[in-house]
C-alpha positions as protocol buffer text, in pm:
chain_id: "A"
residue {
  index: 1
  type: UNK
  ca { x: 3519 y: 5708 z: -4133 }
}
residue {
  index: 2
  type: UNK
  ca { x: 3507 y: 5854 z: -4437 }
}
residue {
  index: 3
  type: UNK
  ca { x: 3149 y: 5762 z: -4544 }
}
residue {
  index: 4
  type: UNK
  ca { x: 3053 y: 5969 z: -4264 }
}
residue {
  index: 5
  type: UNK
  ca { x: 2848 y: 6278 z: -4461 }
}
residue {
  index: 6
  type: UNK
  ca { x: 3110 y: 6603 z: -4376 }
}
residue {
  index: 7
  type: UNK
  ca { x: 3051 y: 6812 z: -4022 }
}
residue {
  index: 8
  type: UNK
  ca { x: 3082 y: 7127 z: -4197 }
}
residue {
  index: 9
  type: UNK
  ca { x: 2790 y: 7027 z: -4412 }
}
residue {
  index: 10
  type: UNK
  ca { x: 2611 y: 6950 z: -4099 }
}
residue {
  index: 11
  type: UNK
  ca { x: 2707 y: 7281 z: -3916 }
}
residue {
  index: 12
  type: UNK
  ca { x: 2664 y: 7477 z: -4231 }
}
residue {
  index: 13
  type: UNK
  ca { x: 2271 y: 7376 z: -4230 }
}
residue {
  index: 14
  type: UNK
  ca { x: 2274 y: 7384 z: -3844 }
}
residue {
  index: 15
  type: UNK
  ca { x: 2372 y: 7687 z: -3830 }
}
residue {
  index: 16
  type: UNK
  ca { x: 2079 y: 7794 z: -4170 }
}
residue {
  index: 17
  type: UNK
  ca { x: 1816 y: 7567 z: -3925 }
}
residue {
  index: 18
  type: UNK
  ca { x: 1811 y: 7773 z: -3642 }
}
residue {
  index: 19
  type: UNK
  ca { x: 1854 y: 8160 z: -3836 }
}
residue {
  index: 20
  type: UNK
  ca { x: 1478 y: 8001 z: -3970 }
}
residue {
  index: 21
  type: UNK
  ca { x: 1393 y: 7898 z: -3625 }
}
residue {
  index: 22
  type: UNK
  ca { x: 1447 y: 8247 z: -3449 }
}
residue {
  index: 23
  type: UNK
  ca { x: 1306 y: 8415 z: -3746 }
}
residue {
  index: 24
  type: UNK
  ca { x: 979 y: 8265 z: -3757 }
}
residue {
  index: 25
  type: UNK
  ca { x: 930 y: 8262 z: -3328 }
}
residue {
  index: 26
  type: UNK
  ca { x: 1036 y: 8627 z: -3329 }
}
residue {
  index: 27
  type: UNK
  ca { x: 649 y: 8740 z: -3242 }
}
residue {
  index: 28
  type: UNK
  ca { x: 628 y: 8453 z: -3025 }
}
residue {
  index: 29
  type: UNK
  ca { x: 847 y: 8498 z: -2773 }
}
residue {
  index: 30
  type: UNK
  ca { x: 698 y: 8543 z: -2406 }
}
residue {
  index: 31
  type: UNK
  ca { x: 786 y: 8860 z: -2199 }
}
residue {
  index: 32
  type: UNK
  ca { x: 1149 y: 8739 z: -2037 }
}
residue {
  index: 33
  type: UNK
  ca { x: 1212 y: 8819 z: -1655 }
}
residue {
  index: 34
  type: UNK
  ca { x: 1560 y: 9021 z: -1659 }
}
residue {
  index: 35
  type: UNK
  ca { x: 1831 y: 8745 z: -1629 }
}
residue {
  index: 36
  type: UNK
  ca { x: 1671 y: 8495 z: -1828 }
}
residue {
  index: 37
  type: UNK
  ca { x: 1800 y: 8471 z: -2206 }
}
residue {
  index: 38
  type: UNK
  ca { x: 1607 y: 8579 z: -2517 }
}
residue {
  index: 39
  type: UNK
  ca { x: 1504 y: 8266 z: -2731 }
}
residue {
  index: 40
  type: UNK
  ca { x: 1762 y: 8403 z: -3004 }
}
residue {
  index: 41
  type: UNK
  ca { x: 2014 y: 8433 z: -2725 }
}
residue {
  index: 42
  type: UNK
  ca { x: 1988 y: 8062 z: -2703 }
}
residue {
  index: 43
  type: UNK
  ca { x: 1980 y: 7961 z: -3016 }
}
residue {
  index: 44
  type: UNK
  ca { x: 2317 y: 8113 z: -3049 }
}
residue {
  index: 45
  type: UNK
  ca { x: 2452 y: 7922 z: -2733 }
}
residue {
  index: 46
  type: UNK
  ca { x: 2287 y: 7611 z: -2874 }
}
residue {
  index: 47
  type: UNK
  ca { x: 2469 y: 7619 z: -3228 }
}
residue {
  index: 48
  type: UNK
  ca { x: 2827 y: 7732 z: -3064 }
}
residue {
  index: 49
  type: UNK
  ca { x: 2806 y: 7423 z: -2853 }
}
residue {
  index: 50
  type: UNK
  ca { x: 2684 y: 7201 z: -3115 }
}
residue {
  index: 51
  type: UNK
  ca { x: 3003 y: 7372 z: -3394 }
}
residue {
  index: 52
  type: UNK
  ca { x: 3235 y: 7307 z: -3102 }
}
residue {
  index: 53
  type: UNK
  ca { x: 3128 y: 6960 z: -3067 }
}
residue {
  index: 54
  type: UNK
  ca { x: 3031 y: 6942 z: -2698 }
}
residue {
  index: 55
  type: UNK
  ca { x: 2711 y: 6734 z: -2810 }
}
residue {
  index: 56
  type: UNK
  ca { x: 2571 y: 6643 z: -2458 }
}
residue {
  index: 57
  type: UNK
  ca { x: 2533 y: 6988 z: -2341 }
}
residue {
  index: 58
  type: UNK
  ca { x: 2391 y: 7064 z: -2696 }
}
residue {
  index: 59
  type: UNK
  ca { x: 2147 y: 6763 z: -2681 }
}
residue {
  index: 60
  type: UNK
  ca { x: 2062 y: 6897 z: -2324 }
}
residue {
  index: 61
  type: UNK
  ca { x: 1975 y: 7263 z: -2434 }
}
residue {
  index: 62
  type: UNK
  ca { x: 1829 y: 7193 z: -2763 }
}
residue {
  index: 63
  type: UNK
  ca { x: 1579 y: 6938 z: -2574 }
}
residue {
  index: 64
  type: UNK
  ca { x: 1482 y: 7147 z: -2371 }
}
residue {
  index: 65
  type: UNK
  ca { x: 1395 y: 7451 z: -2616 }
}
residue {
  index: 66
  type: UNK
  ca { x: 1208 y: 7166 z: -2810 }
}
residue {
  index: 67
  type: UNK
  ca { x: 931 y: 7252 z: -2544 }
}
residue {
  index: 68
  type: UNK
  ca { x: 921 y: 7587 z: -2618 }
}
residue {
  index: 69
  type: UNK
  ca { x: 996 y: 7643 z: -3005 }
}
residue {
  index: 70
  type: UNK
  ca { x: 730 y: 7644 z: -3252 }
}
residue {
  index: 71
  type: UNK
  ca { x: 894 y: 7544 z: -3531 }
}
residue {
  index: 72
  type: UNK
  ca { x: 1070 y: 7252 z: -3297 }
}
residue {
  index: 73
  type: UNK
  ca { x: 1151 y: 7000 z: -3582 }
}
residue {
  index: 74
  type: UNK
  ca { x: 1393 y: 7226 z: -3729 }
}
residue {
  index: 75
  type: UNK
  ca { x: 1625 y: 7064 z: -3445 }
}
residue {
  index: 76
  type: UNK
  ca { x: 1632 y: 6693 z: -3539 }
}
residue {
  index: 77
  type: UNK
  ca { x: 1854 y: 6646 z: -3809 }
}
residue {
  index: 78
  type: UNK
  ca { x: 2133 y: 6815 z: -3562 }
}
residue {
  index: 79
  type: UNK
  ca { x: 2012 y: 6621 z: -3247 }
}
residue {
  index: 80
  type: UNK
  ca { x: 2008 y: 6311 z: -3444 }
}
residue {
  index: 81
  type: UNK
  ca { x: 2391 y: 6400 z: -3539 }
}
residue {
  index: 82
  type: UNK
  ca { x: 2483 y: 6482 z: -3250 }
}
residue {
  index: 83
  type: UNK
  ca { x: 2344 y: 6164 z: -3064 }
}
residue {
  index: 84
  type: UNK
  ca { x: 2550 y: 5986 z: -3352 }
}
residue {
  index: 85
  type: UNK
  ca { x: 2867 y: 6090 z: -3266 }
}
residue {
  index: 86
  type: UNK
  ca { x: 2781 y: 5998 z: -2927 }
}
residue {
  index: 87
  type: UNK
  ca { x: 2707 y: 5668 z: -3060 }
}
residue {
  index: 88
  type: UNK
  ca { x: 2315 y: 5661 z: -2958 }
}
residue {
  index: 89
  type: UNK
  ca { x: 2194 y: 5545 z: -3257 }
}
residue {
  index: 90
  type: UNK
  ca { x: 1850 y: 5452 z: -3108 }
}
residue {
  index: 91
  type: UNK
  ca { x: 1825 y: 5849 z: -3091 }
}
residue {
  index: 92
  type: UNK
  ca { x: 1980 y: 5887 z: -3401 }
}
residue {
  index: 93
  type: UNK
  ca { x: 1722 y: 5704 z: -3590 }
}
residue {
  index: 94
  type: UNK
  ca { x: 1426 y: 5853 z: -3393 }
}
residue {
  index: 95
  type: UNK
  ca { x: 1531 y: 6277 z: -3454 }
}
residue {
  index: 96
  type: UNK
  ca { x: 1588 y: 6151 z: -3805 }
}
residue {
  index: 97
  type: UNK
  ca { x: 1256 y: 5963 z: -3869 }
}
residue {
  index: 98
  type: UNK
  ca { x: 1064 y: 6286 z: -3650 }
}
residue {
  index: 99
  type: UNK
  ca { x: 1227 y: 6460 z: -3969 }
}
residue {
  index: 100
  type: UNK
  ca { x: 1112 y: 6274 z: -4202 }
}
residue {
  index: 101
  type: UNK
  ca { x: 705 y: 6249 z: -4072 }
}
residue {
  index: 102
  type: UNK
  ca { x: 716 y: 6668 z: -4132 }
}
residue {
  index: 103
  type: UNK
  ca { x: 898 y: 6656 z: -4393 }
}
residue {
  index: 104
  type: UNK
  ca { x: 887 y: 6327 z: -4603 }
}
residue {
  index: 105
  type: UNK
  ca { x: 1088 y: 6403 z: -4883 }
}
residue {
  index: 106
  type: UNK
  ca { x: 1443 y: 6589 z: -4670 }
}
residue {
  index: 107
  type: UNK
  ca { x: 1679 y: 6401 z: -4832 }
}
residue {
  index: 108
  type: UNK
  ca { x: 1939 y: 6545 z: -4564 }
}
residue {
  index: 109
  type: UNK
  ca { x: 1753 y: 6318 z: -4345 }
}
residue {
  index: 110
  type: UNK
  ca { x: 1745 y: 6003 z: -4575 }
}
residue {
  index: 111
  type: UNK
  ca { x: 2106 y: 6051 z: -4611 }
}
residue {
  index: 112
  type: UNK
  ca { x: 2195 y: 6081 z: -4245 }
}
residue {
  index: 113
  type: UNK
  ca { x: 1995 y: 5748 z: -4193 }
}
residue {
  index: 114
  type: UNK
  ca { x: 2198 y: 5564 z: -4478 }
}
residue {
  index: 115
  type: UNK
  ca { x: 2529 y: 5675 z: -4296 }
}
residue {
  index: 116
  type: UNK
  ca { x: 2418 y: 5547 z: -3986 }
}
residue {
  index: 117
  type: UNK
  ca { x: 2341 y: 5240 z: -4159 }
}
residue {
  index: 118
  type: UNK
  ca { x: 2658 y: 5222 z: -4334 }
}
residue {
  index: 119
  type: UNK
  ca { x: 2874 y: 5293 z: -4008 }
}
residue {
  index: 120
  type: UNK
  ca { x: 2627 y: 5026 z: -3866 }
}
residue {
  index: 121
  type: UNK
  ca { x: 2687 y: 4785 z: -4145 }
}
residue {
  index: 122
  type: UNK
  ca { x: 2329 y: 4720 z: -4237 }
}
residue {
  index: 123
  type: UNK
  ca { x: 2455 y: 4777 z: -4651 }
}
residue {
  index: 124
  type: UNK
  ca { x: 2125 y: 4697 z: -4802 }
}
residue {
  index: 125
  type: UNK
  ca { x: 1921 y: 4946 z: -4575 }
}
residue {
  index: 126
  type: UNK
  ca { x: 2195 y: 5238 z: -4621 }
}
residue {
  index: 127
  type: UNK
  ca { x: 2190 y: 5166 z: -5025 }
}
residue {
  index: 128
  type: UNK
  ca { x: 1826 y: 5209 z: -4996 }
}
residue {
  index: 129
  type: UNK
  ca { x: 1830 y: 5530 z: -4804 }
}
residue {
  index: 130
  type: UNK
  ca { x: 2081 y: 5613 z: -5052 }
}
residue {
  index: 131
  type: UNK
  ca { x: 1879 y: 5520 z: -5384 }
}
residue {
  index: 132
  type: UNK
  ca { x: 1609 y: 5738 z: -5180 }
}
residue {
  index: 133
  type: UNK
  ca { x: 1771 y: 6064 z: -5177 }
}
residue {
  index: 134
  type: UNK
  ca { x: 1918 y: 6036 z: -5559 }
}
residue {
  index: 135
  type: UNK
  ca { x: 1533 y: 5917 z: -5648 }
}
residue {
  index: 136
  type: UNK
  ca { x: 1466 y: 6318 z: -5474 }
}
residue {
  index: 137
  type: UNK
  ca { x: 1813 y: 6463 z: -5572 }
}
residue {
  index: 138
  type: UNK
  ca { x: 1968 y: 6282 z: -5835 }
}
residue {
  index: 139
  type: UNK
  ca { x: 2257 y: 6537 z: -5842 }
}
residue {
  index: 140
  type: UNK
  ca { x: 2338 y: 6538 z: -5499 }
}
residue {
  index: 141
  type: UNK
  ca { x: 2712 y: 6432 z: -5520 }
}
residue {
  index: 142
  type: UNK
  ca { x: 2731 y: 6322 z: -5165 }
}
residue {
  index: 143
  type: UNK
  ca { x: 2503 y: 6064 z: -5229 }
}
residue {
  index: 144
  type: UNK
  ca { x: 2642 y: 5959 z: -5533 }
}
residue {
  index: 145
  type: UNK
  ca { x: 2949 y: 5959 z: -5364 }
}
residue {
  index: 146
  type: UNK
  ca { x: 2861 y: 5771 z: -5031 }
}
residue {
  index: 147
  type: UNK
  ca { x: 2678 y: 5516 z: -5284 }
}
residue {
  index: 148
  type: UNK
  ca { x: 3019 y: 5442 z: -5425 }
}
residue {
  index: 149
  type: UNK
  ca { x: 3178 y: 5401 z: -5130 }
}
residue {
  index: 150
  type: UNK
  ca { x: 2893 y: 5152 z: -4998 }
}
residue {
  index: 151
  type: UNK
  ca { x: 2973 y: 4937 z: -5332 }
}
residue {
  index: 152
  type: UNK
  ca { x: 3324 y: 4982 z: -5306 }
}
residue {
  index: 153
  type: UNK
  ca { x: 3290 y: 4784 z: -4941 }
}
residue {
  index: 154
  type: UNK
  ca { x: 3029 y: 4516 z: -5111 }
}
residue {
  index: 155
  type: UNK
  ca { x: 3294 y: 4383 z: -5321 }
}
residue {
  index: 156
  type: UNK
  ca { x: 3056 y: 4539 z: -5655 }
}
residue {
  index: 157
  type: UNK
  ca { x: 3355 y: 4711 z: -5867 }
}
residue {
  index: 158
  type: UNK
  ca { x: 3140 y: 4819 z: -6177 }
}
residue {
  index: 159
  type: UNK
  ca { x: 2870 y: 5009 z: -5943 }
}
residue {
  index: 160
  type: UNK
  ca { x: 3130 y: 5128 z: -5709 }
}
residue {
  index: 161
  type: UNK
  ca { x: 3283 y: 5336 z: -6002 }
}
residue {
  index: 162
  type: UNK
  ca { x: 2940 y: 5417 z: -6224 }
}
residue {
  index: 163
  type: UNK
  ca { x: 2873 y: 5605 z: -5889 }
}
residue {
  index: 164
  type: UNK
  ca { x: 3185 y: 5788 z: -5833 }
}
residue {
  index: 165
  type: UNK
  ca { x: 3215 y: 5910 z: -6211 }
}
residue {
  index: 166
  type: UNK
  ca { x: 2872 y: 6062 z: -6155 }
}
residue {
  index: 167
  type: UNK
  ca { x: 2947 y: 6215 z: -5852 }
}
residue {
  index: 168
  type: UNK
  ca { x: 3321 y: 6353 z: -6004 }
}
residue {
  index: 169
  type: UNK
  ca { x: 3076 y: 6488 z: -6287 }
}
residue {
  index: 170
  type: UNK
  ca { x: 2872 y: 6678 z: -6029 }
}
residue {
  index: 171
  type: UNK
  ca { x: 3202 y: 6790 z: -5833 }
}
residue {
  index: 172
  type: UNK
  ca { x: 3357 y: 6948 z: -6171 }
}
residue {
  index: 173
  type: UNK
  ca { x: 3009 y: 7090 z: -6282 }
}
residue {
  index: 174
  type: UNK
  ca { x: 3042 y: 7297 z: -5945 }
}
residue {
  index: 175
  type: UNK
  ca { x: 3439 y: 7391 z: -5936 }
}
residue {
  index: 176
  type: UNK
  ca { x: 3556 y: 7126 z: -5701 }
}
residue {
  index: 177
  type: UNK
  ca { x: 3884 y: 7039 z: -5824 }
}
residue {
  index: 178
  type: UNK
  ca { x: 4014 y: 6900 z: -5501 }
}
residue {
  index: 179
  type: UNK
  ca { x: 3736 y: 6641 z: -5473 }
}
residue {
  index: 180
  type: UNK
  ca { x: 3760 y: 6580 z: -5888 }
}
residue {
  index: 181
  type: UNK
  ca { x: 4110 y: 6508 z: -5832 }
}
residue {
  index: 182
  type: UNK
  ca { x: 4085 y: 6290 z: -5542 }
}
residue {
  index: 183
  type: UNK
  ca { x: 3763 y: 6036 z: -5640 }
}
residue {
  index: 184
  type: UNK
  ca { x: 3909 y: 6002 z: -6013 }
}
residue {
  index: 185
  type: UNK
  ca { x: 4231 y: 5837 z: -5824 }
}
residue {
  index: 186
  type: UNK
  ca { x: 3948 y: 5650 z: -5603 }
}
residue {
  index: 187
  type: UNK
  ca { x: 3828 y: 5541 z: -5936 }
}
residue {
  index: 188
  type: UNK
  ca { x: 4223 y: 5427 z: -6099 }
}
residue {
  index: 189
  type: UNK
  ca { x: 4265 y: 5219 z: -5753 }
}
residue {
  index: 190
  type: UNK
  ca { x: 3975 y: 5018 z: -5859 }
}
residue {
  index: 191
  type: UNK
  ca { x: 4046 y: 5046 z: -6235 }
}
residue {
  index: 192
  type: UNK
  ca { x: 4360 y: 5178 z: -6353 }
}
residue {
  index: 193
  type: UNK
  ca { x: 4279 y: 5191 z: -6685 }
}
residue {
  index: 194
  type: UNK
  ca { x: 3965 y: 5418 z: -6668 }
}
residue {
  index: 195
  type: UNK
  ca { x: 3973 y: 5666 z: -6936 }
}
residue {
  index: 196
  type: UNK
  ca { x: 3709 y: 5909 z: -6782 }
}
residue {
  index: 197
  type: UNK
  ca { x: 3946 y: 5940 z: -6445 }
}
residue {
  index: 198
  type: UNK
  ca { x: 4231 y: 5977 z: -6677 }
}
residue {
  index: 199
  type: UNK
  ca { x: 4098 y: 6269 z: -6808 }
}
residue {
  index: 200
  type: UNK
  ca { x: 3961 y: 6436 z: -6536 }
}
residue {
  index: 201
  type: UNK
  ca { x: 4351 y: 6417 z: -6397 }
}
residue {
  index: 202
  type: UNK
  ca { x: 4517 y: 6529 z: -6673 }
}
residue {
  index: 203
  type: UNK
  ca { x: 4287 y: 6797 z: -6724 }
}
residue {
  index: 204
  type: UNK
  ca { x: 4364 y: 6941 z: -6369 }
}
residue {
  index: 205
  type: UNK
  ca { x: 4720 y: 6872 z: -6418 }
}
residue {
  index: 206
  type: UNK
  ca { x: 4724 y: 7142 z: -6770 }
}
């Protein structure tokens, strides 16, 4: 679906996540017998399966290393993915609140949990997770984005495309003309005659 926040988003800050992990357990590691891996030889095993989306094996090694890895919540936002595209949401939820008791105010958390919610159709709890990570981040575009798309399905026309201008305004502050183009056309679907979208089109099309 496409409110679901993008993978490569998820394996780009996987992949950040567990560089910090290794790097602050490098003077921790225990003396390894010969054939057993090095903590960062794991950590790479455990990010190629999670990129290559073999999630149960990942969930299986990264639960495991939870037991032995200091910094140990670094792994929830990408076990709580990765139990969502295996459609356990009761794990979902639970990696993503462990997340959020260190670290109250990860608004890559909130937003995961307002996708699940979305996916789940429970609008009014994903529009608060939502409102929560803008409250943080008001120029994440994602959420601005997502937002829209949540109106968009509640029938509410007028919020559906206050949100998508503001994310298209955070898209074309950073360079993304693909995604400019494309929610400005999201925006003429639900008003054709929107001069802002307009704009933002015929300005790409110069």
């Amino acid at each position: 679906m496409k409110i679901l926040t993008s993978k490569n988003r998820f394996f780009c800050l996987f992949n950040l996540l567990f560089f910090i992990v290794s790097c602050h357990n490098t003077n921790t590691q225990k003396t390894q017998e010969p054939n057993e891996m090095s903590h960062d030889e794991k950590m790479g095993k455990i990010t190629e399966l999670y990129n290559s989306g073999e999630y149960e094996t990942f969930i299986k090694l990264a639960e495991n290393e939870l037991n032995n890895t200091e910094n140990d919540f670094e792994f929830f936002l990408a076990l709580s993915n990765a139990y969502g595209n295996l459609g356990n949401y009761d794990k979902t939820f639970y990696y993503a609140e462990k997340l959020l008791e260190k670290e109250p105010t990860n608004y890559y958390a909130l937003l995961a949990l307002g996708n699940y919610y979305f996916v789940l159709e429970k609008l009014d709890s994903a529009e608060f997770y939502y409102n929560k990570v803008l409250s943080i981040n008001p120029n994440y575009a994602r959420a601005n984005l997502n937002l829209a798309q949540l109106f968009v399905k509640k029938g509410e026309k007028n919020k559906a495309i206050e949100q998508y201008i503001k994310a298209i305004e955070l898209f074309n502050q950073n360079n993304f003309e693909d995604e400019v183009l494309l929610y400005s056309k999201e925006v003429l679907k639900l008003d054709p005659e929107n001069k802002i979208a307009k704009e933002y089109i015929d300005k790409l099309k110069m």
